[in-house]
C-alpha positions as CSV (number, residue, x, y, z in Angstrom):
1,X,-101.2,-229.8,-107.2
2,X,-103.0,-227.7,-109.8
3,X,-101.4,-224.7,-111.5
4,X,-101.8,-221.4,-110.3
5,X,-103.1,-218.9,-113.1
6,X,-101.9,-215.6,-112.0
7,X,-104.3,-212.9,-113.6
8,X,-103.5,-209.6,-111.2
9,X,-100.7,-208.1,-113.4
10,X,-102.4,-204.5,-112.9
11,X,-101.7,-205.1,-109.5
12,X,-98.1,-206.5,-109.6
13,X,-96.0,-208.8,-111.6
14,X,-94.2,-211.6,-111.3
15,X,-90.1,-210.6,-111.9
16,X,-88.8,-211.9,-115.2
17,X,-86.0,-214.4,-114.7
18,X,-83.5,-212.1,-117.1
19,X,-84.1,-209.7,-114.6
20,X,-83.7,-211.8,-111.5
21,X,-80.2,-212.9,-112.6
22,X,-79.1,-209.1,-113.6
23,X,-80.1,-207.9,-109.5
24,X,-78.1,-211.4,-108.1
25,X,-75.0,-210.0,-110.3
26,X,-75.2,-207.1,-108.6
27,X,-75.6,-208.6,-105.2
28,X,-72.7,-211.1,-105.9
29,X,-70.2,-209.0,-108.0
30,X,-71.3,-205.7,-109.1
31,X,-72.1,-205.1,-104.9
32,X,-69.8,-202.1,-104.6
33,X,-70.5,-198.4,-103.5
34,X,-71.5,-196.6,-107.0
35,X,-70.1,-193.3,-105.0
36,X,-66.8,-194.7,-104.2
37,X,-63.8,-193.9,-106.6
38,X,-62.1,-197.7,-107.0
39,X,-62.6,-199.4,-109.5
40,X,-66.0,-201.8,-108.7
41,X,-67.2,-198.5,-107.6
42,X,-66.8,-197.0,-111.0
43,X,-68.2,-200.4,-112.7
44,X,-71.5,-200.2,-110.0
45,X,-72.2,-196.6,-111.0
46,X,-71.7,-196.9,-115.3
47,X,-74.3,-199.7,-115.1
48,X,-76.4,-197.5,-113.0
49,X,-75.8,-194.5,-115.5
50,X,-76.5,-197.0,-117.9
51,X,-79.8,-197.9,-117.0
52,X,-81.0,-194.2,-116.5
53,X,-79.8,-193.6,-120.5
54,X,-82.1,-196.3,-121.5
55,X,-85.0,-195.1,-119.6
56,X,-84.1,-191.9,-120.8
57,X,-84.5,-193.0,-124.3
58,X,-87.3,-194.6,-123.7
59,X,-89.3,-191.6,-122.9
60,X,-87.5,-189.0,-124.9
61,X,-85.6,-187.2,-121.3
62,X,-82.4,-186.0,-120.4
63,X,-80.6,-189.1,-118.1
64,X,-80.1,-186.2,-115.9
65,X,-83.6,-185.9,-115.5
66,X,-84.4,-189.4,-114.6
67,X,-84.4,-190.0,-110.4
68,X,-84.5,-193.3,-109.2
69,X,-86.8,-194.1,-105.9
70,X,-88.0,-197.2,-104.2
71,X,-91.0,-197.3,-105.8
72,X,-94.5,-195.0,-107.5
73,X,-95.4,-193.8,-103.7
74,X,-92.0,-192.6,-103.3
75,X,-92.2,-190.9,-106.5
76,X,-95.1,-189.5,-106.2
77,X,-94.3,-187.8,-102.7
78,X,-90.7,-186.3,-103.8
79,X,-92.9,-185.2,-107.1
80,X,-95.4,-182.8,-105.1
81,X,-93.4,-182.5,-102.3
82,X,-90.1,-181.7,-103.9
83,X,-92.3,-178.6,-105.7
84,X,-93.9,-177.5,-102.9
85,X,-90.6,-177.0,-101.2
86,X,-89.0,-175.9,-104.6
87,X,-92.1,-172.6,-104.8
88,X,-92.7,-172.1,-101.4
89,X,-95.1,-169.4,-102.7
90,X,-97.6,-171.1,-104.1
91,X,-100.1,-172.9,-102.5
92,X,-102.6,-174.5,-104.8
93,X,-102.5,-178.0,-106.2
94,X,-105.1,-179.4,-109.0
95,X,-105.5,-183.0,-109.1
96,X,-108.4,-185.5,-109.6
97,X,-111.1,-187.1,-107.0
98,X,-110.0,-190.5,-108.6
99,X,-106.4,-190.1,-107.9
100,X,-103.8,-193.4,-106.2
101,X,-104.1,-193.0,-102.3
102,X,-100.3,-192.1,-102.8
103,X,-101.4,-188.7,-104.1
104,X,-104.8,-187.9,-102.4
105,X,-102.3,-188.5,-99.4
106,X,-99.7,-186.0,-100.5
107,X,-102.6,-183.8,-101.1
108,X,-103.9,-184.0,-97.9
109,X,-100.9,-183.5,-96.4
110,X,-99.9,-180.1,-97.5
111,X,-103.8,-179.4,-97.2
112,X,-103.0,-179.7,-93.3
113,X,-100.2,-177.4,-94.1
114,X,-102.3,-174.5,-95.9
115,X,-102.6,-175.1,-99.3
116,X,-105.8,-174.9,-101.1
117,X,-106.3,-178.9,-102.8
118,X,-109.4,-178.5,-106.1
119,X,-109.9,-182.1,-106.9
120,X,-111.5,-182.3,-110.5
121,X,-114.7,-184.8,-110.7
122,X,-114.8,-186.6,-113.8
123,X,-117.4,-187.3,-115.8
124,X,-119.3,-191.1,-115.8
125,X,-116.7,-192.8,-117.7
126,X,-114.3,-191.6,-115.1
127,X,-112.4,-189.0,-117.5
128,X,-111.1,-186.0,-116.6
129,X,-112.1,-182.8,-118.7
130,X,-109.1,-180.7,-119.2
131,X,-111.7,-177.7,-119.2
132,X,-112.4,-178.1,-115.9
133,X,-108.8,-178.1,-114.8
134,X,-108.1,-174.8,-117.0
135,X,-110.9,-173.2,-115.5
136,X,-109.3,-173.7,-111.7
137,X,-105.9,-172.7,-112.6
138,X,-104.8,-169.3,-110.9
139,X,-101.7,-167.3,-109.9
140,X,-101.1,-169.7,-107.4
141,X,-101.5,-173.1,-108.8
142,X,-98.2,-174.8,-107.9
143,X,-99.2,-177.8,-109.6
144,X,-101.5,-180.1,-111.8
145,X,-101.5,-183.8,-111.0
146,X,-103.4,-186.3,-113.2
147,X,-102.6,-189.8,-113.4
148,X,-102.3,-191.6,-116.7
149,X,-104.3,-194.7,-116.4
150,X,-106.5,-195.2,-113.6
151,X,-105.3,-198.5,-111.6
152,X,-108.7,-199.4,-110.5
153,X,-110.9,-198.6,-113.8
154,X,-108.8,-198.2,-116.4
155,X,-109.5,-195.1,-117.7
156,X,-107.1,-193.2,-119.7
157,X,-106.9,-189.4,-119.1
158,X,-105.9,-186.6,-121.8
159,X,-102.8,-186.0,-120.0
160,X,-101.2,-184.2,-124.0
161,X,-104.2,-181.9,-123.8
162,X,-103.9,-181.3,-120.7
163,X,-99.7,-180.8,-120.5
164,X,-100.6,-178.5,-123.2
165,X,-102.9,-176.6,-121.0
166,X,-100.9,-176.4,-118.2
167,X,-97.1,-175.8,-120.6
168,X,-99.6,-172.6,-122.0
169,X,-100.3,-171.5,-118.4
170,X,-96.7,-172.1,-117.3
171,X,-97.7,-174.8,-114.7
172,X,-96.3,-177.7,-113.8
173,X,-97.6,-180.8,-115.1
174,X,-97.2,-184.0,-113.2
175,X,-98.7,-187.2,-114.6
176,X,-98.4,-191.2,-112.5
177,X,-97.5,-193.3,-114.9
178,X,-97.3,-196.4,-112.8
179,X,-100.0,-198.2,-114.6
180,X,-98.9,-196.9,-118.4
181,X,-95.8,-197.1,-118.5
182,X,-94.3,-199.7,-121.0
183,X,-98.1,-200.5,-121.9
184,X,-98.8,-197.0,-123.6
185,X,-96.2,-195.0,-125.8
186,X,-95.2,-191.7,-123.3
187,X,-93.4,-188.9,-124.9
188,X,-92.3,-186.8,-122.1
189,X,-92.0,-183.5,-124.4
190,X,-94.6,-184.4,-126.8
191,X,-97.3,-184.8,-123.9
192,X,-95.6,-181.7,-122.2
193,X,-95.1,-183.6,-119.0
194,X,-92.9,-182.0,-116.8
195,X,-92.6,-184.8,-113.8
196,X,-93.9,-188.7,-114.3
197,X,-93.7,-191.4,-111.8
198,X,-93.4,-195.0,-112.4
199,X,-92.6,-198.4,-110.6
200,X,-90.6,-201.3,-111.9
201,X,-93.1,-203.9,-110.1
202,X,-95.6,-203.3,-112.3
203,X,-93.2,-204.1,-115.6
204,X,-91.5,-207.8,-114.3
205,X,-89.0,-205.5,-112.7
206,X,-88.3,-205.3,-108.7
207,X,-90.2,-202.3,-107.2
């Protein structure tokens, strides 16, 4: 039988084995309800707190900040989403023509609900300007989404200059990080990024 080289990490990895016997403790000991007050509650829920302190860390945020989903789609959805219901209000979003489906979708979603979508072309190396997003930004720009790495070319957008942009304009700035994270150093208030999402499968972690 010849051996299978596996060369598709961009798309997904393979789960590291330290990780794969951390998950079977927790479906064979650590099991309990994280919400419940006994005590393998308790233990469940301080290795869960646990784990958001060290992402925390990781990316210079508060644990409190740090959501956990079931994967990048899922983040990406209660990202917009949860802002859209958050300022009701507003109802323009900035994002890129090269986005992940999982956000042109969100887009076009609340696109079918009223809100005005600009989707920023970028230039022949696939780059985003930041200009061009500063120039579209207007009293009711709810958001800016740009992603940090692009997961079918590669490219990697100015998401500090534009964070800056947006943290001067008082916008929200979202940034997917699926594709970065772990790969590229991301300084959450450095690179004035006020929501990321990002997806253990892509790190040798479960999704």
């Amino acid at each position: 039988m010849k051996k299978t080289i596996y060369l598709d990490n961009s798309a997904t990895t393979k789960v590291d084995e330290t990780v794969v016997k951390q998950v079977n403790k927790f479906f064979t000991e650590n099991f309990a309800n994280p919400s419940s007050q006994h005590t393998s509650g308790k233990i469940a829920k301080q290795e869960i707190e646990k784990a958001r302190q060290e992402i925390a860390k990781y990316i210079n945020a508060n644990p409190d900040e740090i959501i956990f989903t079931s994967g990048g789609t899922e983040s990406n959805n209660l990202a917009i989403k949860g802002l859209a219901i958050a300022s009701p209000d507003k109802k323009h979003i900035i994002t890129s023509e090269i986005e992940h489906p999982a956000i042109l979708e969100t887009c076009k979603f609340l696109k079918n609900k009223g809100y005005k979508i600009t989707y920023i072309k970028p230039n022949n190396q696939g780059i985003v300007n930041p200009k061009d997003i500063e120039k579209e930004i207007t009293s009711q720009t709810l958001l800016v989404s740009i992603m940090h790495v692009n997961n079918e070319i590669g490219t990697i957008q100015p998401i500090e200059e534009i964070g800056k942009i947006c943290k001067n304009k008082n916008i929200p700035f979202h940034t997917d990080a699926v594709q970065s994270f772990t790969k590229l150093p991301i300084n959450m208030k450095n690179k004035n990024i006020d929501l990321m999402s990002v997806s253990g499968h892509k790190i040798n972690a479960p999704t």
